[in-house]
C-alpha positions in Angstrom: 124.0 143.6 95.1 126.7 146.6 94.2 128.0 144.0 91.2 124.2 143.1 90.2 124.7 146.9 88.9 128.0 147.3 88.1 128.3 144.4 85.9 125.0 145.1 83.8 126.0 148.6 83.7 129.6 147.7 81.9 127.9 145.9 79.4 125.8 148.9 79.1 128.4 151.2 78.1 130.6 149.5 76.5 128.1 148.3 73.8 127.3 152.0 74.2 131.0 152.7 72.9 130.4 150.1 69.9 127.3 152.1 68.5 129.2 155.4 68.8 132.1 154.0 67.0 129.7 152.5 64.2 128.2 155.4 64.0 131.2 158.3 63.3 132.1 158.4 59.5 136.2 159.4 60.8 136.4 159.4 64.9 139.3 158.4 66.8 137.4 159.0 70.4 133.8 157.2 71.0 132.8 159.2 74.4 133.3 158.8 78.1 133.0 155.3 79.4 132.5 156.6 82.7 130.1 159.0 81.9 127.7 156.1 80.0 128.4 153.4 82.8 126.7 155.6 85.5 123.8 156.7 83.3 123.1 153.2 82.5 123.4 152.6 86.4 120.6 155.4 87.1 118.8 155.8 84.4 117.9 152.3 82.9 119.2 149.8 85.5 117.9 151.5 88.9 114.5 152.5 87.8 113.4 149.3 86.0 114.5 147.0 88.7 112.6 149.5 91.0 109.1 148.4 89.3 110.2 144.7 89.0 111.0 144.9 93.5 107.8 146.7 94.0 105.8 144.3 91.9 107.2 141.1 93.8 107.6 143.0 96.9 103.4 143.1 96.6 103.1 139.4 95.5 105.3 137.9 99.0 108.5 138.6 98.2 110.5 139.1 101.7 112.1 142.8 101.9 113.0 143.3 105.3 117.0 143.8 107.1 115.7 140.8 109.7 117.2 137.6 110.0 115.0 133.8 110.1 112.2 133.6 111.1 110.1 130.4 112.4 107.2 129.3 110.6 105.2 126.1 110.5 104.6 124.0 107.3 101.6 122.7 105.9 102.5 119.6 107.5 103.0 120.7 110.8 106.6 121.3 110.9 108.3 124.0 112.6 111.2 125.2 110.8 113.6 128.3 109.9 113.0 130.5 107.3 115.6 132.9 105.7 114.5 136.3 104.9 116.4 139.5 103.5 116.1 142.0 101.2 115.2 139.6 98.5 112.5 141.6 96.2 115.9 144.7 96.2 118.2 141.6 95.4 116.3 139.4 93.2 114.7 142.3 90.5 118.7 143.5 89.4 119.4 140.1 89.4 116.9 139.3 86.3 117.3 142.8 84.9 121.3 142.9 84.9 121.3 138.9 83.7 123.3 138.6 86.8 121.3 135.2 87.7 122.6 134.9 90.9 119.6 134.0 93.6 119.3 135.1 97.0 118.1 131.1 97.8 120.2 128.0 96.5 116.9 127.0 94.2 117.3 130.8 92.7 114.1 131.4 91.0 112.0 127.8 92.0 111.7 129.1 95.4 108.0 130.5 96.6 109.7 133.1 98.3 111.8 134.9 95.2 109.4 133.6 92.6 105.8 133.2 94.7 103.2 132.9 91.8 102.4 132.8 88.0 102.7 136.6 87.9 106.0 137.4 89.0 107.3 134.4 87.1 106.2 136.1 84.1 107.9 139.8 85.6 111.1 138.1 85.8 110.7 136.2 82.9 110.4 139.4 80.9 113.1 141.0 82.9 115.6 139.0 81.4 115.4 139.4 77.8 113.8 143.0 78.0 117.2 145.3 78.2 119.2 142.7 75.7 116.4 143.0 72.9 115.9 147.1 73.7 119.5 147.1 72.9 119.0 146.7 69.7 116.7 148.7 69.2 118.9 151.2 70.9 121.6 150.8 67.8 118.7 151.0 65.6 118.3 154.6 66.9 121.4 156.1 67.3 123.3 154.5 63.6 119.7 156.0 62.0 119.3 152.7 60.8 115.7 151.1 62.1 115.5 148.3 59.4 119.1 147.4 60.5 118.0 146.5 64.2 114.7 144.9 62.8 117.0 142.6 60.9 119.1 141.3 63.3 116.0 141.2 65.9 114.5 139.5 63.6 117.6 136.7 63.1 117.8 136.1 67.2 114.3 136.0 67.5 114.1 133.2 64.6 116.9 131.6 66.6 115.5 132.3 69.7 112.1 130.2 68.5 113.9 127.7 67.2 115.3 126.8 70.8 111.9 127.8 72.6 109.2 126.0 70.5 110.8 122.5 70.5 111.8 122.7 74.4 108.0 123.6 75.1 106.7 120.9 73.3 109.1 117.8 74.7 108.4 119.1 78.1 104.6 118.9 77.7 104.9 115.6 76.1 106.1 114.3 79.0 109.0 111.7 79.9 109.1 108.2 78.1 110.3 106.3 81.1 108.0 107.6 83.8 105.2 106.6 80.7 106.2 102.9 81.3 105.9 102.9 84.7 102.3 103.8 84.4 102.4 106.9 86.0 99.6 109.9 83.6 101.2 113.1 82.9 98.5 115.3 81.9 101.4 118.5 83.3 104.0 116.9 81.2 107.5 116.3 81.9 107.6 117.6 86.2 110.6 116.2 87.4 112.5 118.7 88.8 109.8 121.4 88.1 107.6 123.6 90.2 103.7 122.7 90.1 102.6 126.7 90.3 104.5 127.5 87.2 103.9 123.8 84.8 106.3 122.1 82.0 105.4 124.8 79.2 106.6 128.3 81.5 109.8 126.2 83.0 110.3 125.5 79.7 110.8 128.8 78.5 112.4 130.5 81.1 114.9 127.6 80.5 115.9 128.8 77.0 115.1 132.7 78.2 118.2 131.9 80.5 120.7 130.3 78.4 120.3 132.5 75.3 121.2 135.4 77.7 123.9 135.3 80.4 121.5 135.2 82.8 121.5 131.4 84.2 118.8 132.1 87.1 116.3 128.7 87.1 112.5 128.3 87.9 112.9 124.8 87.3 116.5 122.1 87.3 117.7 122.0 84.1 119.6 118.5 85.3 115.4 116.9 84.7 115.0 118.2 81.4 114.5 115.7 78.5 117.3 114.8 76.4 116.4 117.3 73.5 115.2 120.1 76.1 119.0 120.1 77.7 120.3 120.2 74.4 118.4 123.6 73.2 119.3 125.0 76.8 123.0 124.4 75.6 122.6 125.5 72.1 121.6 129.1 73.8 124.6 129.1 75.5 126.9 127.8 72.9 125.8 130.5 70.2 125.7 132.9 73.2 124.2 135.7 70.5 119.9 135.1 70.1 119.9 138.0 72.4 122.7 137.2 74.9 123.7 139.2 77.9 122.9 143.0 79.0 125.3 144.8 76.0 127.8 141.9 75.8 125.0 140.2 73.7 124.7 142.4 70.5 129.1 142.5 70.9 128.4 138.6 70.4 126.2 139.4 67.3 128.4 142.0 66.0 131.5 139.3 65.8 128.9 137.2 63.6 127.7 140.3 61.4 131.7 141.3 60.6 132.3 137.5 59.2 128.9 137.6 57.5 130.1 140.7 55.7 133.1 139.3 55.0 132.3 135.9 53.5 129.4 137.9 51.2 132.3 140.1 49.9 133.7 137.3 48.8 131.0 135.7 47.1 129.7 138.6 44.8 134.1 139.7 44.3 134.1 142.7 45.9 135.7 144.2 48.8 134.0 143.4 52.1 132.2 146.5 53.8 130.1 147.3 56.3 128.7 150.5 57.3 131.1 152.5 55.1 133.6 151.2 56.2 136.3 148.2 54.5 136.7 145.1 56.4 140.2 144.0 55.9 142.6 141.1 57.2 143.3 142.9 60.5 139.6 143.1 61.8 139.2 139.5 60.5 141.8 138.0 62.4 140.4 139.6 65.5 137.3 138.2 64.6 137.7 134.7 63.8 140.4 134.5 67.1 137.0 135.7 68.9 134.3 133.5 67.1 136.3 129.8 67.8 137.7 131.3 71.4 134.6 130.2 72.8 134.3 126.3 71.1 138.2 126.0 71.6 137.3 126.6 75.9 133.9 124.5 75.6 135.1 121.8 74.1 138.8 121.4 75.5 137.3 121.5 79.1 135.0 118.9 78.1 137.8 116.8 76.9 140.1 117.1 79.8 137.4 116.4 82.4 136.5 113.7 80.7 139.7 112.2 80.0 140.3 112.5 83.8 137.1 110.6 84.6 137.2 107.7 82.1 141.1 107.3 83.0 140.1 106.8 86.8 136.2 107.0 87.8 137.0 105.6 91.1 139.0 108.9 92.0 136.3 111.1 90.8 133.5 109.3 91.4 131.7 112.0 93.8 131.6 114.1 89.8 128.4 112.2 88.2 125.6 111.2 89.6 124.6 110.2 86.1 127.6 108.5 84.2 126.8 107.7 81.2 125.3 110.2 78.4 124.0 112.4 80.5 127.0 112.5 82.4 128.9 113.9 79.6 126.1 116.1 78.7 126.4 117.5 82.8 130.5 118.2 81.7 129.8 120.2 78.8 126.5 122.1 80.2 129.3 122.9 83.4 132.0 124.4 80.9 129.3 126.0 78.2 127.7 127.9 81.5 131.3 128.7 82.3 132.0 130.2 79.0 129.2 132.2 78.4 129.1 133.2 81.5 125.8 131.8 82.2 126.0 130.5 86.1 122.7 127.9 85.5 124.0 124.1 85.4 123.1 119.9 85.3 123.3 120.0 88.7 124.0 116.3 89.1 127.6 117.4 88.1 129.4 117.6 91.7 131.3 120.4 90.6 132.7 122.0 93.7 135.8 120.5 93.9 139.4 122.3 92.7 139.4 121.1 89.2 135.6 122.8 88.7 136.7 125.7 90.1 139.5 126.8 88.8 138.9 124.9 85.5 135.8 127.0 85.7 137.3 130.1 86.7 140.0 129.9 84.2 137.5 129.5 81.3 135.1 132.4 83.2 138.1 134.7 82.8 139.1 134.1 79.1 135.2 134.0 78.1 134.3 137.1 79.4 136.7 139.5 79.1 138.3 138.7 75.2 135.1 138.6 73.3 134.1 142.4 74.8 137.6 143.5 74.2 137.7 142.1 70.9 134.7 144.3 69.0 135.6 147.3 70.9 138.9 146.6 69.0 137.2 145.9 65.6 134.6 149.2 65.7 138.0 151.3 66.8 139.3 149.9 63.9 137.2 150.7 61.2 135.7 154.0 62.8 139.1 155.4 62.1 139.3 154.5 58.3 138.1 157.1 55.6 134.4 156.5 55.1 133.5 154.9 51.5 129.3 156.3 50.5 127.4 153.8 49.6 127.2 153.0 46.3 124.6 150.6 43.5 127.5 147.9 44.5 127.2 148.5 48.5 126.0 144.9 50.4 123.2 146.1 51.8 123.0 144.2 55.6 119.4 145.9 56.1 117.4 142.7 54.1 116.3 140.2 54.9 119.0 137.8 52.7 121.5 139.4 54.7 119.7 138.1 57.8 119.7 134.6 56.4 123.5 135.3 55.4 124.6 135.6 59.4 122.2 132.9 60.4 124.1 130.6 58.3 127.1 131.8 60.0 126.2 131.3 63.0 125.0 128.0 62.2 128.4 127.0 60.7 130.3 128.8 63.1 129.0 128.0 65.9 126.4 125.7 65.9 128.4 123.2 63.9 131.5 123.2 66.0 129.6 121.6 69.0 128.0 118.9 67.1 130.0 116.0 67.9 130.4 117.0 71.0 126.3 117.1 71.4 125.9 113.9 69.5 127.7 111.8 72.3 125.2 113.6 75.2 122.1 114.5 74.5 121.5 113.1 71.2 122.9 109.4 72.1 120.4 110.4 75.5 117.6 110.7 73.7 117.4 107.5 71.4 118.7 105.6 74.3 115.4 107.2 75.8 112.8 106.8 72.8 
């Protein structure tokens, strides 16, 4: 529970660092890291996931220091129960986009997620600090139509994952329809019946935009197109993305948009005041194809391994096949963007998983926060330039579209093929 905290409140502060360094004309020093980590701790972390406790704490969530307990089921069964402090554990857990659950089914289970109303508390919880942050840069750069920009280019992305998702899992699954069988719910394999196809849905994509990877439903049952969106969010890792590491994400994105605009209209790249030169490029790019370069070769080596000798690692899929590949490459984008949530078909606790996993976890999380704090040091000690009738403004909305298309080519675009032999070949294999 101390790490629920301490990692949310990192991410915190350093993005914290990044808006301080973005916003000093000349500065060589962007405040005390320790100073913002423990007001992050206390004064946004603790006393949101207070409410959120409280609120499930009154809906059945277990809060108690006792051990099992025995209950009988519906169906006359006497089993054990675990109980804990799962309403304390479970509310920084969807706050901090930790994702971590205090039961193996994480959020599916009646006991951290009881009803329709606390499904839509920790639904909320996970995007809420994320998009504030944003908000948050907004305030302290002065620059409101700034942050409304790029809210409004992860929310377009966001929708673009969400809306699609909804609607194949209310449609309902093609191959259950031939057996006869009426879906008037939609697509419920592997979903809870208090919470339906359209709310498992969108917690998926709530989940895998962020680095929060808690479940209400198994992503494994999703329909072709659904898993693919739930990997997208993880492979762009920026609509959103994780407490403070997700706008550090973004700003990686908003440097190359800059850069390749400069380019286009001839003149020197600039953002905020500040030139963009080869140095913060270099940092950049390494950054933006550090996370394709771990998705993609983990993919490949795993599945080298299993096609060169499935009898040896035969206990891996329960699904060979597309989906099989598509449970690979969820395992190592989850890894990557340091999501936690997986096609849980994969057996993946064996020592290839986790140290392949581990090794990618490392890499993944630790180079793409050091990498803008780098950048904003960078150009927060260069002169500052005033803006000018030749300034690229990155307040409109064309320079919205501008790192959309970025992000599309960048990142998007770089897992393609990799989709088109999962998901894709799933799907019309499917329909």
């Amino acid at each position: 529970m101390l790490w629920q905290f301490i990692s949310a409140g990192t991410g915190i502060a350093i993005c914290a660092v990044v808006f301080i360094a973005m916003k000093e004309r000349t500065a060589t020093t962007f405040g005390n890291f320790y100073s913002l980590f423990v007001r992050s701790c206390t004064r946004i972390l603790l006393p949101i996931a207070f409410v959120v406790a409280v609120i499930l704490v009154f809906n059945g969530t277990p809060m108690t220091f006792e051990g099992k307990d025995t209950m009988v089921t519906l169906q006359g069964d006497t089993v054990q129960v675990s109980r804990g402090p799962v309403a304390a554990f479970v509310a920084p857990k969807q706050i901090g986009t930790n994702g971590g659950g205090f039961y193996g089914p994480n959020s599916a289970h009646p006991f951290e997620n009881p009803n329709y109303l606390t499904n839509i508390i920790e639904t909320i919880s996970i995007s809420l600090i994320p998009i504030a942050m944003v908000f948050a840069m907004g305030h302290v750069l002065r620059r409101r139509k700034l942050a409304w920009t790029i809210y409004g280019v992860m929310t377009f992305g966001f929708l673009l994952l969400v809306i699609p998702s909804i609607m194949n899992e209310m449609s309902g699954n093609p191959a259950i329809e031939k057996m006869g069988i009426a879906q008037s719910y939609g697509s419920m394999e592997g979903k809870e019946i208090r919470f339906g196809s359209a709310a498992s849905a969108y917690w998926a994509i709530n989940t895998t935009v962020t680095s929060n990877g808690s479940v209400n439903a198994m992503h494994d049952s999703m329909t072709p197109l659904t898993g693919m969106f739930t990997m997208l969010g993880m492979m762009v890792n920026s609509f959103y993305g994780g407490v403070g590491v997700g706008f550090l994400n973004f700003y990686i994105f908003i440097i190359l948009a800059v850069f390749v605009s400069g380019l286009m209209v001839g003149r020197t790249p600039e953002f905020l005041g500040k030139k963009i030169e080869a140095k913060e490029m270099k940092i950049a790019m390494v950054i933006a194809l550090l996370h394709p370069l771990l998705i993609l070769a983990g993919t490949a080596i795993s599945s080298f391994l299993y096609a060169g000798n499935p009898a040896e690692y035969a206990g891996w899929l329960a699904n060979p096949g597309h989906h099989g590949f598509s449970e690979m490459l969820y395992e190592f984008s989850s890894s990557s963007a340091n999501n936690g949530s997986g096609f849980e078909g994969l057996g993946d606790n064996t020592p290839f998983w986790n140290i392949a996993c581990g090794i990618v976890m490392l890499l993944a999380r630790y180079l793409p926060i050091i990498g803008p704090v780098a950048i904003a040091g960078i150009l927060a000690s260069k002169k500052y330039i005033p803006e000018s009738n030749g300034t690229l403004k990155t307040d409109t909305s064309t320079f919205g579209l501008m790192v959309f298309a970025v992000i599309a080519i960048v990142a998007a675009l770089s897992f393609f093929p990799a989709l088109t032999l999962g998901p894709i070949a799933e799907y019309f294999s499917l329909y």
